[in-house]
LUMLUM-589848 format. One record per residue: chain; residue number from 1; x, y, z of N, C-alpha, C in turn; residue in three letters. Coordinates in steps of 0.1 Angstrom, whole numbers, padded with zeros to 4 digits, m for minus. Layout:
LUMLUM-589848
 cadena num   npx   npy   npz  capx  capy  capz   cpx   cpy   cpz residuo
      A NUM     X     Y     Z     X     Y     Z     X     Y     Z     ALA
...
END
This chain:
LUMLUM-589848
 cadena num   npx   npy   npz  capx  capy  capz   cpx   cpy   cpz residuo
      A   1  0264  0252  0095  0260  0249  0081  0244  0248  0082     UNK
      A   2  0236  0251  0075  0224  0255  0074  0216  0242  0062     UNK
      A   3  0205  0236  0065  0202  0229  0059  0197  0230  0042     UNK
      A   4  0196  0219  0031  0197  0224  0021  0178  0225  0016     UNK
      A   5  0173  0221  0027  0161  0215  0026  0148  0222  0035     UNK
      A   6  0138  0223  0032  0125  0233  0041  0121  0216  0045     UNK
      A   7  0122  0213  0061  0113  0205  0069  0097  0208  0073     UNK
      A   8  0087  0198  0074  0073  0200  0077  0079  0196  0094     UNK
      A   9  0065  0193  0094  0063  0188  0112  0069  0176  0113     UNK
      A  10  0077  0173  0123  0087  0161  0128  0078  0152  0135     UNK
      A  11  0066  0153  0135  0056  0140  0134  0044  0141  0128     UNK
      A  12  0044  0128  0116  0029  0131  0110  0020  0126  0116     UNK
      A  13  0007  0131  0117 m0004  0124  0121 m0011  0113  0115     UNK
      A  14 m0015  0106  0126 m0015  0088  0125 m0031  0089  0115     UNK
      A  15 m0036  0082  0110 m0045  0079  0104 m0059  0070  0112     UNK
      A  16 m0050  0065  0126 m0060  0058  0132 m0067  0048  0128     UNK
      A  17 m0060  0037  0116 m0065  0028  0113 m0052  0018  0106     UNK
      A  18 m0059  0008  0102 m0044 m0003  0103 m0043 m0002  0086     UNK
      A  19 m0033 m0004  0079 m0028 m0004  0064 m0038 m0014  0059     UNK
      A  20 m0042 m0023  0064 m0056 m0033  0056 m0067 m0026  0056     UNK
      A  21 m0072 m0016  0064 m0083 m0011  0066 m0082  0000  0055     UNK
      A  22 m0074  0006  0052 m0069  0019  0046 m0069  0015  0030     UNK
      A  23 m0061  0003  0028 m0064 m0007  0019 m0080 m0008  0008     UNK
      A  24 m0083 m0011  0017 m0099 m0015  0019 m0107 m0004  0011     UNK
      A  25 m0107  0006  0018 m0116  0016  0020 m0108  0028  0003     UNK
      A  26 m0097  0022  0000 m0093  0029 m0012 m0097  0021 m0020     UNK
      A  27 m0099  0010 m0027 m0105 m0002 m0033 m0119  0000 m0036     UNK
      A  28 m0126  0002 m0024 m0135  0007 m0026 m0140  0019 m0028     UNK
      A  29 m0132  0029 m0030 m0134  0043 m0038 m0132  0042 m0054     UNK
      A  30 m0119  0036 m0051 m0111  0038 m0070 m0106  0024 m0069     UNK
      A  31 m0116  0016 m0072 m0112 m0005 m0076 m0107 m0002 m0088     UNK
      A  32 m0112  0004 m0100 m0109  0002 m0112 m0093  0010 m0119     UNK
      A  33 m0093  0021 m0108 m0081  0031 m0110 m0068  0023 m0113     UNK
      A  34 m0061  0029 m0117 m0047  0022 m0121 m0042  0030 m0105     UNK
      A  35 m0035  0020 m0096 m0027  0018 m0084 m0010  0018 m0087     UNK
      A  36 m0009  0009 m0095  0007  0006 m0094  0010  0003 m0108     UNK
      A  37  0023  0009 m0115  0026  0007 m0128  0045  0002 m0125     UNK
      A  38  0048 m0005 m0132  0057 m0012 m0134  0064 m0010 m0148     UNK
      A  39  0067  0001 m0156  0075 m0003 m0163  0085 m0014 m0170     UNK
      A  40  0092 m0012 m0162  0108 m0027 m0163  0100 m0036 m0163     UNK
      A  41  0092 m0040 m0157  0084 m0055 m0159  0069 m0056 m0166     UNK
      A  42  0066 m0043 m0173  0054 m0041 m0176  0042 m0047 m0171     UNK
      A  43  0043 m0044 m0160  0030 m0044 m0151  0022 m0033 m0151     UNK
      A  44  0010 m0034 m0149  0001 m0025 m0147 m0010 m0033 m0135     UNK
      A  45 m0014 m0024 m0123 m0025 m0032 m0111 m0033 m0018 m0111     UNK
      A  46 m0047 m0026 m0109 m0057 m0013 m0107 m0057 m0015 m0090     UNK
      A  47 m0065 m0006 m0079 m0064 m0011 m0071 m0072 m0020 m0068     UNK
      A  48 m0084 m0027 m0072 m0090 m0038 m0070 m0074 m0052 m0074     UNK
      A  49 m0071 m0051 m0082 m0060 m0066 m0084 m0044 m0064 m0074     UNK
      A  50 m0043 m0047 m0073 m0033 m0047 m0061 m0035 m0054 m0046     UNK
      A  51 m0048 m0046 m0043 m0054 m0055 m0033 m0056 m0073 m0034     UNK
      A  52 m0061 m0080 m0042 m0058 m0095 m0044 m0047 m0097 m0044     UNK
      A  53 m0039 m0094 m0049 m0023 m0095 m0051 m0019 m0096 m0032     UNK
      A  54 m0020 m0091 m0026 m0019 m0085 m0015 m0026 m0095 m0005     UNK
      A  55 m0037 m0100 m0006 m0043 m0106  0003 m0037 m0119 m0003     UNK
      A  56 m0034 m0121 m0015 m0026 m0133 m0020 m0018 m0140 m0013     UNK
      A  57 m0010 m0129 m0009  0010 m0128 m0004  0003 m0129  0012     UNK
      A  58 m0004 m0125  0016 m0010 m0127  0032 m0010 m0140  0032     UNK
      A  59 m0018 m0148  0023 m0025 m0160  0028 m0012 m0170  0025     UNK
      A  60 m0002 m0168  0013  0010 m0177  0013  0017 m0175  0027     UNK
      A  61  0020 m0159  0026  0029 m0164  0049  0019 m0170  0054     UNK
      A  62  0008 m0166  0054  0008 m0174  0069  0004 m0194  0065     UNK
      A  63  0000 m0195  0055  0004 m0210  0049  0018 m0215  0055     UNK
      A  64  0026 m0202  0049  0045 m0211  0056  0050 m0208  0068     UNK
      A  65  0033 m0203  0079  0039 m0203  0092  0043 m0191  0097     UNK
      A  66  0042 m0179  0088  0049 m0168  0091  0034 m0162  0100     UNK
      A  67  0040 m0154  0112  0030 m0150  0127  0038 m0133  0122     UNK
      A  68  0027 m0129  0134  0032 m0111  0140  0044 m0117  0147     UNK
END
């Protein structure tokens, strides 16, 4: 049986930097850009308030103790 699907490379290449940094460095290209839309709950985040949102939710774990 023959697959139904065209595969890329079975590994992508790493970025070399950690999801906060990557974070970071899009915020500061496109802060004002619309990042995330929500329909069903009519939300709308640019990525400046996705990022807050984000460092938000950081600073609550580790308030209740949550580690790596």
């Amino acid at each position: 049986m023959s697959e139904a699907y065209a595969q890329g490379p079975a590994t992508a290449a790493l970025l070399e930097e950690t999801i906060g940094a990557n974070l970071e460095q899009t915020v500061a290209r496109f802060g004002e850009r619309e990042a995330l839309a929500s329909f069903g709950q009519d939300l709308r985040y640019t990525w400046t308030e996705l990022n807050d949102a984000v460092d938000e939710l950081a600073r609550g774990l580790i308030a209740a103790g949550v580690a790596k």
